[in-house]
N, C-alpha and C positions, 0 to 999 in steps of 0.2 A: 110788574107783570103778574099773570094771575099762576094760581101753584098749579101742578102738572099733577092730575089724577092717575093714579096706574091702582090697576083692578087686577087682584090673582084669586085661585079660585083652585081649593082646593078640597076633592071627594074620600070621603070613608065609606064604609060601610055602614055607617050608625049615622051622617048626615054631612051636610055639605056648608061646608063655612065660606062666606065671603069678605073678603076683608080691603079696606080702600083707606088707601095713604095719602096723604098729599104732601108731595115734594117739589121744595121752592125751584125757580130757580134765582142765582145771585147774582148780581152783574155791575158793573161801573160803567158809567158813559160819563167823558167832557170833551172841551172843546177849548179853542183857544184861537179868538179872531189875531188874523197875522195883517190886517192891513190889507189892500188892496183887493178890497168885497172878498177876502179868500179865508179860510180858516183852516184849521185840524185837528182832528175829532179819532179817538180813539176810545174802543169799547171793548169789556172781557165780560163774558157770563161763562157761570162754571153749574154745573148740572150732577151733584153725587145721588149715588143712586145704591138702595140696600134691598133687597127685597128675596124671600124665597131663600134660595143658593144661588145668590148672583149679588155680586156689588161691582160697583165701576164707578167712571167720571164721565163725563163728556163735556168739553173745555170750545169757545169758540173766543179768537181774537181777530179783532179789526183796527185796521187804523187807515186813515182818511184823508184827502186835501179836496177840498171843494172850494170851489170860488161862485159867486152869485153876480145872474146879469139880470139887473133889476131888481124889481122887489117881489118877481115871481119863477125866477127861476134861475136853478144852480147844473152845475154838473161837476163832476169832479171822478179824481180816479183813487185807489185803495189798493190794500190787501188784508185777506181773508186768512185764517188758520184756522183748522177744525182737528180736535183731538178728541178719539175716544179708548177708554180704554175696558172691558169688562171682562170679567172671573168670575168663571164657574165652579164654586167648591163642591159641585156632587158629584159621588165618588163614581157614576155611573156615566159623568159628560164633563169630564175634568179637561179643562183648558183656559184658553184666553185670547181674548178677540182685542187687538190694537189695532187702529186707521188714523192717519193724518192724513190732509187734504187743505193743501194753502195754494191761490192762487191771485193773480190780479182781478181787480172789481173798475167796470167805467159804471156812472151815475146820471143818470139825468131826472131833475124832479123837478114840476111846474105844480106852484101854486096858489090856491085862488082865495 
């Protein structure tokens, strides 16, 4: 995947600096045909993040059963997990922002 540009931008009175990071993200995907045109497929990307007075994660997992009818088209059902977690070390806006968010996924892909 391509890296995630994040742009901060910060003013003085003598001039203005811009400054651009580029932070990966990392991730695993496989799969594993079970027979019967059907497979499962599990994927992790994790996303850390430093920037300013803020660091965090933000974490997404999946995992997968699809079965395929033909040779253009599958459907199949999942589940999703989304974790984030950020902190704010300034001493002005001191906290921490945590959300997870998992639920079930149906699939339908035609293709040509």
């Amino acid at each position: 995947p391509a890296p995630t540009a994040i742009y901060t931008e910060r003013n003085s009175s003598a001039a203005s600096d811009v400054y651009k990071r580029q932070l990966p993200v990392v991730g695993v995907f496989g799969s594993v045909e079970l027979g019967w045109q059907s497979s499962l497929g599990a994927r992790i990307q994790a996303f850390g993040m430093e920037f300013d007075r803020l660091e965090g994660l933000m974490l997404f997992l999946n995992l997968e059963w699809q079965r395929r009818f033909g040779e253009h088209l599958s459907a199949g059902i999942g589940y999703n997990y989304y974790y984030t977690n950020l902190e704010s070390r300034d001493v002005d806006a001191r906290g921490t922002l945590e959300t997870h968010h998992h639920g079930p996924t149906i699939t339908f892909t035609a293709g040509f």
